[in-house]
N, C-alpha and C positions, 0 to 999 in steps of 0.2 A: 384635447391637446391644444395649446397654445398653437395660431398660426398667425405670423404677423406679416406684413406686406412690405419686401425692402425697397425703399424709394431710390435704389440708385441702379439698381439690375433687373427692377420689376418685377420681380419673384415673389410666391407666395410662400415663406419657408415656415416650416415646420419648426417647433420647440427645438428638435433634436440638433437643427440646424446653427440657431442660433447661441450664441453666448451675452449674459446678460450682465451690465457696466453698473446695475446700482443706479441712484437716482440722478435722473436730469437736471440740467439751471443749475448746477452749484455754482458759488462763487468759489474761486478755487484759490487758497492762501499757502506761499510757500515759504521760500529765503526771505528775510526779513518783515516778516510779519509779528505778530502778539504770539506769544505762547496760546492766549486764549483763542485767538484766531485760528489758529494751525489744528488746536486740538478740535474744536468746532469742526471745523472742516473734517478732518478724516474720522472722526467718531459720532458727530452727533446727525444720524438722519433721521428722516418723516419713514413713518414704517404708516404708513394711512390704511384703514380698512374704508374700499372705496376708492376712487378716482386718483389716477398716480402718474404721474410722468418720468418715464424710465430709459434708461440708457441700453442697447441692444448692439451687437457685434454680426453681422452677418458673416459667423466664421468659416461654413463649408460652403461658403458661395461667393459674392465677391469680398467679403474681408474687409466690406466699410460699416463703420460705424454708422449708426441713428435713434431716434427717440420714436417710443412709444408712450401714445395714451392709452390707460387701460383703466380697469376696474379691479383691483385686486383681490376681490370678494367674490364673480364672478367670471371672471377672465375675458369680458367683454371688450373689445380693441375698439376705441373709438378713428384712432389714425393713426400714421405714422409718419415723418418726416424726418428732411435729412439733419443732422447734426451740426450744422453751421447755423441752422438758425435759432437769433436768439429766446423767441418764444412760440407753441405752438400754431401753426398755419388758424387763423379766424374760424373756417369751417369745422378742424376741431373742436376747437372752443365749441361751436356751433350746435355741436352732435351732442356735445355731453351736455348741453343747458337743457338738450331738447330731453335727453332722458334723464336726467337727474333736476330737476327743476330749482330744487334747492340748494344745490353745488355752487361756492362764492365766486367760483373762478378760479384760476391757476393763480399764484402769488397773488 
C-alpha cells in the first residue's frame, strides 16, 4: 500500500486516505489562450514509468493539497511537499539522484 507523508498535518496517510490530482508543475492555460494551448494542458500528460511528480489531496485528514515524488514502477516515495512550491525541495532531488543515478532531473 501506498503511504505518503502530508507535510501540512504531519501524518503518515495511507492510500485509502488520500485522493490523487494527476501530475505536478503544470503550466495551467485557460481563457484566452491557443486552442493548442488549452487542449495540451487538459489532455496531453507524462504517464513515466519511473520517477514522477504527482499531485495528492489529503482528503480524510486535513483536506490540503501536496506533491509527491515517487517511482511509479515501484511505489517508492522519495518526498513530499507542500503544494505552493514551485519545484521540489533539493533533498528530494537529492534522494532520487542518490537511487536512480541516471535520472536527468525533474524538467
Amino acid at each position: 500500500m501506498l503511504i505518503l507523508h502530508c507535510p501540512y498535518c504531519g501524518v503518515d496517510a495511507e492510500e485509502s486516505e488520500l485522493a490523487p490530482g494527476g501530475e505536478a508543475h503544470l503550466k495551467r492555460f485557460g481563457p484566452g489562450s491557443s486552442d493548442e494551448d488549452f487542449e495540451a494542458y487538459m489532455f496531453a500528460r507524462k504517464n513515466p514509468k519511473g520517477v514522477h511528480f504527482e499531485r495528492w489531496r489529503h482528503a480524510y485528514g486535513c483536506g490540503k493539497w501536496f506533491l509527491a515524488a515517487r517511482c511509479t514502477a515501484t511505489l517508492e516515495v522519495f518526498g513530499t511537499y507542500k503544494a505552493q512550491n514551485p519545484r521540489p525541495h533539493p533533498d528530494i532531488v537529492a534522494a532520487v539522484k542518490a537511487k536512480r543515478p541516471g535520472w536527468e532531473g525533474w524538467k
